[in-house]
Backbone as JSON Lines, residues from 0, in Angstrom:
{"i":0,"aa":"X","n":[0.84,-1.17,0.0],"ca":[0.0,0.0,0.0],"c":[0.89,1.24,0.0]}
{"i":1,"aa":"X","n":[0.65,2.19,-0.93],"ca":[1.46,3.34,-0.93],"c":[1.12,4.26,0.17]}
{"i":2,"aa":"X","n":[2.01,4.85,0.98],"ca":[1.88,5.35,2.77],"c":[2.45,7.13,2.16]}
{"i":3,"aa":"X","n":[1.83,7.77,2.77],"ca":[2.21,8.96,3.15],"c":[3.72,9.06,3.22]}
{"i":4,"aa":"X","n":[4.61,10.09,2.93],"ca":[5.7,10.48,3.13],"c":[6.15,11.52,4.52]}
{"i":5,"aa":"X","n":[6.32,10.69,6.01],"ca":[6.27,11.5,7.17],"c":[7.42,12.38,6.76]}
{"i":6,"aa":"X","n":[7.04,14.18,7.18],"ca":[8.3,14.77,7.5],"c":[8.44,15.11,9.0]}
{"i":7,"aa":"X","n":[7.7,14.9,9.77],"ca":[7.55,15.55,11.32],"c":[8.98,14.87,11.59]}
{"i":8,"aa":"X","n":[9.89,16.19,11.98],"ca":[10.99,15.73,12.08],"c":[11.17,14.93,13.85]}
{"i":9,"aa":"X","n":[10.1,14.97,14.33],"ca":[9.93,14.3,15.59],"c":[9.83,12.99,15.51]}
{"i":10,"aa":"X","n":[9.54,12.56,14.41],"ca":[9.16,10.85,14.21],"c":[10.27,10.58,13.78]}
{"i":11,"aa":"X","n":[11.08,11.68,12.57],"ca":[12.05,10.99,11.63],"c":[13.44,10.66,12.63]}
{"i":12,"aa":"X","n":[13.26,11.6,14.0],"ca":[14.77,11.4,14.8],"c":[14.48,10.03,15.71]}
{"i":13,"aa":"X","n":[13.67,9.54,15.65],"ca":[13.08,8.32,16.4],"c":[14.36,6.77,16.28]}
{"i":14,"aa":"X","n":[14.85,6.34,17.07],"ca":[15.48,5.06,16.5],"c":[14.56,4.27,15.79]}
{"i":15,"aa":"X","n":[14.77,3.41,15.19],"ca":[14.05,2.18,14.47],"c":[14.37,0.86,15.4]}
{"i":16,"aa":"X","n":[13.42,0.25,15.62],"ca":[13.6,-1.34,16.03],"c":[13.81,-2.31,15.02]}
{"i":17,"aa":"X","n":[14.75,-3.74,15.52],"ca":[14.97,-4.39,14.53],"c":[13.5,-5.02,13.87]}
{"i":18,"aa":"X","n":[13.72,-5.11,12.61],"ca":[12.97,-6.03,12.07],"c":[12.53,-7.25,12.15]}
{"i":19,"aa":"X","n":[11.04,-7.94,12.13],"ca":[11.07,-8.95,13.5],"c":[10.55,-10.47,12.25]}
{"i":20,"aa":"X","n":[11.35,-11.05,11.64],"ca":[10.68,-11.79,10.64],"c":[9.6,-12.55,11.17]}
{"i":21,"aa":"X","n":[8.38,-12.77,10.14],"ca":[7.09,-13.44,10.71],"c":[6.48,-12.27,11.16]}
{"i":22,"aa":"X","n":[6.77,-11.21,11.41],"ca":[5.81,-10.3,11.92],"c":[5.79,-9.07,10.68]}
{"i":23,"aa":"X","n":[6.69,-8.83,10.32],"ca":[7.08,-7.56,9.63],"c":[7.35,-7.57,8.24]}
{"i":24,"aa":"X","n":[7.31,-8.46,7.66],"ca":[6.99,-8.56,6.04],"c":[6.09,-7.59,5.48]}
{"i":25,"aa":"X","n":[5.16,-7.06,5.93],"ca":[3.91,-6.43,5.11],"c":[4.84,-4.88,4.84]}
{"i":26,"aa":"X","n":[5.6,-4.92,5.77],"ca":[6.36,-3.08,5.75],"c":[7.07,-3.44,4.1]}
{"i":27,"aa":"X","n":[7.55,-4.37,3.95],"ca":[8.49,-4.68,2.64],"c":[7.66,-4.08,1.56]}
{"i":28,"aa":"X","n":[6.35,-4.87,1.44],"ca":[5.61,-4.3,0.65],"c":[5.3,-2.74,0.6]}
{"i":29,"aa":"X","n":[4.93,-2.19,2.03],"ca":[4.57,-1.05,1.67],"c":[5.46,-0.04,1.55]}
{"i":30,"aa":"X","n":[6.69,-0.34,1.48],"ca":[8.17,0.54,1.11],"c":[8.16,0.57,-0.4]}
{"i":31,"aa":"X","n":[7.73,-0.68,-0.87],"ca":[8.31,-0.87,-2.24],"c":[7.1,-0.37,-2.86]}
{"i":32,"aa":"X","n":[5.85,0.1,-2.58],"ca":[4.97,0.49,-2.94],"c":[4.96,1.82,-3.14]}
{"i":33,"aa":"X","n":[5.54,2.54,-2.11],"ca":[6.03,4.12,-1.85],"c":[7.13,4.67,-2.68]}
{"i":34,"aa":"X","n":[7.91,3.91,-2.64],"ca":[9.4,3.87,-3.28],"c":[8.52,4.46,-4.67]}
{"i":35,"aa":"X","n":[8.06,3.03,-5.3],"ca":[7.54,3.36,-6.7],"c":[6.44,4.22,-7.33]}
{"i":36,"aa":"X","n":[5.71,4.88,-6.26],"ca":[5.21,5.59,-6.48],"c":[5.64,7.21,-6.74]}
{"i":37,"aa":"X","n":[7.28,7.2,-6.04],"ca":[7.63,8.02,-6.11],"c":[9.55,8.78,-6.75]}
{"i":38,"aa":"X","n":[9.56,7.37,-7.65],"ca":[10.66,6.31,-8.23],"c":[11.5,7.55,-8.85]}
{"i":39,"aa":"X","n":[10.57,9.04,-9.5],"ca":[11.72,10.03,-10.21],"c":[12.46,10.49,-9.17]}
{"i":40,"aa":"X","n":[12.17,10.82,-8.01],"ca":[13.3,11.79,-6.91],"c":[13.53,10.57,-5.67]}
{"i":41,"aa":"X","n":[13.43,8.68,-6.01],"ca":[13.54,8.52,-4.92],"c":[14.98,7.65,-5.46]}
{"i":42,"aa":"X","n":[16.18,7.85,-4.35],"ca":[16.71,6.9,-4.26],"c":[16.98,5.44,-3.14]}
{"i":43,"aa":"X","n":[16.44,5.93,-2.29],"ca":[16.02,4.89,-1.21],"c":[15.23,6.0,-0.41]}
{"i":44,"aa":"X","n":[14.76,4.69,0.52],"ca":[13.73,4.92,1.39],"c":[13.84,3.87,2.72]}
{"i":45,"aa":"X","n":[13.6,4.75,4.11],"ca":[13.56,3.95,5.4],"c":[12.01,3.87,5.74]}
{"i":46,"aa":"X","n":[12.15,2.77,6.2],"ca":[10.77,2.86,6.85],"c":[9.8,3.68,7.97]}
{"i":47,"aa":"X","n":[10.79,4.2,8.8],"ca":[10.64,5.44,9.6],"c":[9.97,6.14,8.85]}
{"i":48,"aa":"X","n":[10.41,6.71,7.32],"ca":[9.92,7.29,6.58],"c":[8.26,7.33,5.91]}
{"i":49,"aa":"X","n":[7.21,5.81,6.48],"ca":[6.24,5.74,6.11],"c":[5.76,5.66,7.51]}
{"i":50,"aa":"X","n":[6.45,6.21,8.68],"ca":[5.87,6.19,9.88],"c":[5.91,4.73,10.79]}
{"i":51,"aa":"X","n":[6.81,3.92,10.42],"ca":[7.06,2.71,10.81],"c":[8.5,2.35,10.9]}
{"i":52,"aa":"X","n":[8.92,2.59,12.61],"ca":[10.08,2.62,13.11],"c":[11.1,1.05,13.39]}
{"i":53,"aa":"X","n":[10.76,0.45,12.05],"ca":[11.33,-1.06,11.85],"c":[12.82,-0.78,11.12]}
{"i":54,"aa":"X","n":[14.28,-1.15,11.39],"ca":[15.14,-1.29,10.63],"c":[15.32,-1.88,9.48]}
{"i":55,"aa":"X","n":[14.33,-1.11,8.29],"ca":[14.18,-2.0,7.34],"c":[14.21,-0.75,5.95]}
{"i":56,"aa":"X","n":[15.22,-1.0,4.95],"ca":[15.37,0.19,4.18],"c":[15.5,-0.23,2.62]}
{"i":57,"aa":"X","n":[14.98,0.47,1.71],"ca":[15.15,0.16,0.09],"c":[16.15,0.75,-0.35]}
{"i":58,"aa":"X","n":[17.12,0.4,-1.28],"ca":[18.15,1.2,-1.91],"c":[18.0,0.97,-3.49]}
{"i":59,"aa":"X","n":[17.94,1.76,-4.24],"ca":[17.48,2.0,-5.44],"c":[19.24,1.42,-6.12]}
{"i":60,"aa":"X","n":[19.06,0.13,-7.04],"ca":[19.69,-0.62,-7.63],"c":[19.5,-0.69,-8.98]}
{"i":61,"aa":"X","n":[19.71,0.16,-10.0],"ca":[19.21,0.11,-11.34],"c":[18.19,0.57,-11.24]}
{"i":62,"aa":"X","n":[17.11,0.12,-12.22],"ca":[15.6,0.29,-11.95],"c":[14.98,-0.1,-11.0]}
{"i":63,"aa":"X","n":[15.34,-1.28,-10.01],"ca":[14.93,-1.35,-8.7],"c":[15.0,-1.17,-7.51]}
{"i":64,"aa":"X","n":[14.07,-1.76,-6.56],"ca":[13.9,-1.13,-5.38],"c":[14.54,-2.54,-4.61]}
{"i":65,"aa":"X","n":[16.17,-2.22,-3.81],"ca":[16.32,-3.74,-2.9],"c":[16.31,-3.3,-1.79]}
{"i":66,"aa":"X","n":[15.56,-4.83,-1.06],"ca":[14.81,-4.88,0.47],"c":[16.65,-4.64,1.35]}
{"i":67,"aa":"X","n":[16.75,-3.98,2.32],"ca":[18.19,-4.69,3.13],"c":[17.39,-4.38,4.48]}
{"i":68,"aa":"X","n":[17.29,-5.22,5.62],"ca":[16.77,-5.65,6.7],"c":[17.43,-5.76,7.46]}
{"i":69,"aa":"X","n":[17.8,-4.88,8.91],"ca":[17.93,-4.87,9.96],"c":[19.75,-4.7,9.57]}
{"i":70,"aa":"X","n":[19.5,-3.26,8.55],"ca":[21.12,-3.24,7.89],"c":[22.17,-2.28,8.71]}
{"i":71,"aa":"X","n":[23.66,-2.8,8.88],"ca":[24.46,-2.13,10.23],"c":[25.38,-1.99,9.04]}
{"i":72,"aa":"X","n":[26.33,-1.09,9.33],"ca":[27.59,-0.81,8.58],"c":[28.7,-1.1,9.99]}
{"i":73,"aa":"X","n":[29.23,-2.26,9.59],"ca":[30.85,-2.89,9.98],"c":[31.46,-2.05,9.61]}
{"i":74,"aa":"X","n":[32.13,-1.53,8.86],"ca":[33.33,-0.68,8.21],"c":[32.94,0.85,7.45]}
{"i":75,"aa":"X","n":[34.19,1.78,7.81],"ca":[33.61,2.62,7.16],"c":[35.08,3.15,6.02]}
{"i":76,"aa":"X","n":[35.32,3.69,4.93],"ca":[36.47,3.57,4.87],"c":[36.71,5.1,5.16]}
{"i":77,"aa":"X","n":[38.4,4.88,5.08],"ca":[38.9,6.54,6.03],"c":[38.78,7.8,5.31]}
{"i":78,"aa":"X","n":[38.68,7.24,3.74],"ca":[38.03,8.69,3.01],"c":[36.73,8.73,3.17]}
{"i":79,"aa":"X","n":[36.79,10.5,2.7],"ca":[35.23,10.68,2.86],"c":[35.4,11.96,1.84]}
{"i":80,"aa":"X","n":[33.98,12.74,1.48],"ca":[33.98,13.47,1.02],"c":[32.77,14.72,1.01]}
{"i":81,"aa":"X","n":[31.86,15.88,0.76],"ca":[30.85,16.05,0.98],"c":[30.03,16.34,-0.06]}
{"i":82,"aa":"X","n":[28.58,15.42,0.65],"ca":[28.07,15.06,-0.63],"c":[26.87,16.21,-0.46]}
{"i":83,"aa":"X","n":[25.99,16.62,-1.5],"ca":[24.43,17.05,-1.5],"c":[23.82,16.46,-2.0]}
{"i":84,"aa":"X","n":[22.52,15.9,-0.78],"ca":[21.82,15.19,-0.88],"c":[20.65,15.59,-0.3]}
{"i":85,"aa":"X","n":[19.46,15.24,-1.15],"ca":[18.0,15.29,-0.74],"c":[17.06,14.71,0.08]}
{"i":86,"aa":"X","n":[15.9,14.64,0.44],"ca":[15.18,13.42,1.3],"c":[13.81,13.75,0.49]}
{"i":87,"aa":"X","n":[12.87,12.42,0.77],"ca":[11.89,12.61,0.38],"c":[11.29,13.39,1.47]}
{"i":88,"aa":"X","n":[11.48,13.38,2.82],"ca":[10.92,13.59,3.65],"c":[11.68,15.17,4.48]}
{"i":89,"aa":"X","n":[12.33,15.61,3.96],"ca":[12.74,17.21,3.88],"c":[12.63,18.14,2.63]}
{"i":90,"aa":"X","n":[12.22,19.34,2.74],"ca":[12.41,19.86,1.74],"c":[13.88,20.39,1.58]}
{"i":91,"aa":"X","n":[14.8,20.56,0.35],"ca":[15.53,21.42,-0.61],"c":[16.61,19.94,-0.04]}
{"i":92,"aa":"X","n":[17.68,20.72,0.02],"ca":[19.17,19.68,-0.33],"c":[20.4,20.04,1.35]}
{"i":93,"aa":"X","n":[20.64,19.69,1.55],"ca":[21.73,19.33,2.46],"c":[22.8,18.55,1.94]}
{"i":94,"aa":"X","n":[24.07,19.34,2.79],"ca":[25.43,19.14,2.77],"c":[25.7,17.72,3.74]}
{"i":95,"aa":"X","n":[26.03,17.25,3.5],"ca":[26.84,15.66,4.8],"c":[27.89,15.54,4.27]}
{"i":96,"aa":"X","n":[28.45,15.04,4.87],"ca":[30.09,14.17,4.71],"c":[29.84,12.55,4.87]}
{"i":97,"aa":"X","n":[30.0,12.24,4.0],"ca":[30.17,10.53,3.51],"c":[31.03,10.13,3.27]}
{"i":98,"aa":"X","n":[31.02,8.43,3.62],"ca":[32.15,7.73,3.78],"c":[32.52,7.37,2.33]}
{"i":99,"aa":"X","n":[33.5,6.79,1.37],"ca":[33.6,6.44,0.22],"c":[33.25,5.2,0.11]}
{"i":100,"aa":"X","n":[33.7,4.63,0.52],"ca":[32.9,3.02,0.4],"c":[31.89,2.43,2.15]}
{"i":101,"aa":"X","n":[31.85,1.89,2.18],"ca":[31.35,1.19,4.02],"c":[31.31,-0.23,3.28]}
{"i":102,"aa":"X","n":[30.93,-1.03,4.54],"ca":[31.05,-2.78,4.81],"c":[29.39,-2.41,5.24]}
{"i":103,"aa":"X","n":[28.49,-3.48,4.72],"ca":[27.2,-3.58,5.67],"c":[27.12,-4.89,6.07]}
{"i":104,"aa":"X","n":[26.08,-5.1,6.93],"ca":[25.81,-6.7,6.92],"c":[24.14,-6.02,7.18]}
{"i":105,"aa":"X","n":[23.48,-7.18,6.3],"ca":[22.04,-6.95,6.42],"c":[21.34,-8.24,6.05]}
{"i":106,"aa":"X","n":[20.13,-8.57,6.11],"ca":[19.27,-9.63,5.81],"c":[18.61,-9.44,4.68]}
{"i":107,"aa":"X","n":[18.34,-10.69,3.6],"ca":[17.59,-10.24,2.68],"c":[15.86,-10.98,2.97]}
{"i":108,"aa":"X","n":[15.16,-10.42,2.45],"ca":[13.32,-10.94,2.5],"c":[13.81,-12.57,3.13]}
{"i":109,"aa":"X","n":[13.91,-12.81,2.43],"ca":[14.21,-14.42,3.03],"c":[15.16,-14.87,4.34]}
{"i":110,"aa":"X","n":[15.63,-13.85,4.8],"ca":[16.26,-14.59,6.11],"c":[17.95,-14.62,5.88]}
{"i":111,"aa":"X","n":[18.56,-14.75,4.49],"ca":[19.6,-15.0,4.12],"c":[20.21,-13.55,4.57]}
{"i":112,"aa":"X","n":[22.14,-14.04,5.38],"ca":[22.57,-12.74,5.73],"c":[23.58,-12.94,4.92]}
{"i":113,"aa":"X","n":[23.45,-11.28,4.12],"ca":[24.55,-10.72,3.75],"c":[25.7,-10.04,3.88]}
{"i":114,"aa":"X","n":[26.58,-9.91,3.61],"ca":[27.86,-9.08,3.99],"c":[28.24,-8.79,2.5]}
{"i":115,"aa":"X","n":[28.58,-7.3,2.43],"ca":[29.22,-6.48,1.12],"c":[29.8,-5.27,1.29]}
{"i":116,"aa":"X","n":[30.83,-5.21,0.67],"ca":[31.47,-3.58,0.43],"c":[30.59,-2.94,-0.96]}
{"i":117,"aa":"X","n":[30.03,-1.61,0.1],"ca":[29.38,-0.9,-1.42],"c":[30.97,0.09,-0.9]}
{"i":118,"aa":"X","n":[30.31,0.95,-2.71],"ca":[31.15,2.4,-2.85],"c":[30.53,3.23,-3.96]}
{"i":119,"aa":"X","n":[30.27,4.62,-3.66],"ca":[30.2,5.21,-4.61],"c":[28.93,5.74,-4.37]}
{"i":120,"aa":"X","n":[27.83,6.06,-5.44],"ca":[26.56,6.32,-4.96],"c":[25.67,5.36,-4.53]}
{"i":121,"aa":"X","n":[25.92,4.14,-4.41],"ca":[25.39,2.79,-3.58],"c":[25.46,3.12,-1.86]}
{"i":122,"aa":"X","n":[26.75,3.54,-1.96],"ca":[27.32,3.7,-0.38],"c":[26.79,4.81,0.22]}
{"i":123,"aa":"X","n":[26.59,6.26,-0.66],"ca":[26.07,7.01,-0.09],"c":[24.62,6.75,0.34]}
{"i":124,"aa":"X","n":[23.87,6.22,-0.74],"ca":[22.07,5.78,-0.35],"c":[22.22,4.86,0.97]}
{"i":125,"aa":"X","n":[23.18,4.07,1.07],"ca":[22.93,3.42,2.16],"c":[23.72,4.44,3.35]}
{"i":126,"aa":"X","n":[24.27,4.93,3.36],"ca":[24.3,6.05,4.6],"c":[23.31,6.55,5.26]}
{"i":127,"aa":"X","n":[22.9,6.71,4.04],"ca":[21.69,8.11,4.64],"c":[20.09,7.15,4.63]}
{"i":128,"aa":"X","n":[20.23,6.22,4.02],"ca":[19.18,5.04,5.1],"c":[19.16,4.64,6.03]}
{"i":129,"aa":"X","n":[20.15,3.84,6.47],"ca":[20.75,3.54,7.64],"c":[20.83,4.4,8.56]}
{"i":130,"aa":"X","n":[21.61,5.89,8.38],"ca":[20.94,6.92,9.4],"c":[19.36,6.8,10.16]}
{"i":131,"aa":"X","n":[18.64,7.14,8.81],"ca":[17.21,6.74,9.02],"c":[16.87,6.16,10.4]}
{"i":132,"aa":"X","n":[17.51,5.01,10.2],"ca":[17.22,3.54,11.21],"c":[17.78,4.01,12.49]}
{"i":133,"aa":"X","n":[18.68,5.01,12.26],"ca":[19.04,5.51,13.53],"c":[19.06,6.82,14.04]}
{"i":134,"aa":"X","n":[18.06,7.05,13.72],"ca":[17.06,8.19,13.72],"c":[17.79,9.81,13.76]}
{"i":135,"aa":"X","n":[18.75,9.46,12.75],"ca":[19.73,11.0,12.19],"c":[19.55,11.12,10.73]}
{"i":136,"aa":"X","n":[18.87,12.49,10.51],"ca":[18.56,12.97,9.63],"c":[19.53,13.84,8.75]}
{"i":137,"aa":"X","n":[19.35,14.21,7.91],"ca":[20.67,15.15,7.03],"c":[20.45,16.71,7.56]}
């Protein structure tokens, strides 16, 4: 179901709880529902973001939308640089400093855990999701 886009920046500083499999599947759907509804300015999306404080975030992969679940960054690397970046859930653009690559480990829909080095604009979307989950905004 496509959900409202919260900006109350009172909800968005909120931590996220882990994702609870068997209970929390339906959020998958309604991320990927939102996501695509709003696919020209989105590059990921947290769930915080539809008002549902689950560690569970989309990162825009090509034309699609991938699930990463209850996702932590292990590593960060020692460069960084500053990026401008948008939210669906703020208006105009903000300055951050991002890491160049990070290590995550996350779960996919199915239970299976992953471990990967992103870099580049992969790494940045997952920054600023993962923030999300930990309730720091840009």
């Amino acid at each position: 179901m496509i959900k409202d886009i919260i900006k109350d920046e009172s909800i968005l500083t909120q931590k996220s709880e882990h994702f609870i499999f068997g209970e929390d599947e339906y959020i998958i759907q309604d991320l990927l529902d939102t996501a695509n509804a709003h696919k020209e300015n989105c590059a990921g999306l947290a769930s915080i973001q539809i008002g549902i404080p689950k560690k569970v975030i989309l990162v825009r992969q090509g034309n699609k939308f991938v699930p990463f679940i209850n996702p932590m960054i292990l590593q960060k690397s020692p460069k960084t640089y500053i990026a401008t970046e948008g939210c669906l859930s703020l208006d105009g653009q903000r300055t951050v400093k991002r890491h160049a690559s990070v290590k995550v480990v996350w779960r996919t829909p199915d239970g299976t855990r992953k471990v990967q080095m992103f870099n580049g604009y992969t790494a940045e979307i997952l920054q600023h999701e993962i923030d999300h989950c930990n309730g720091i905004i840009i």
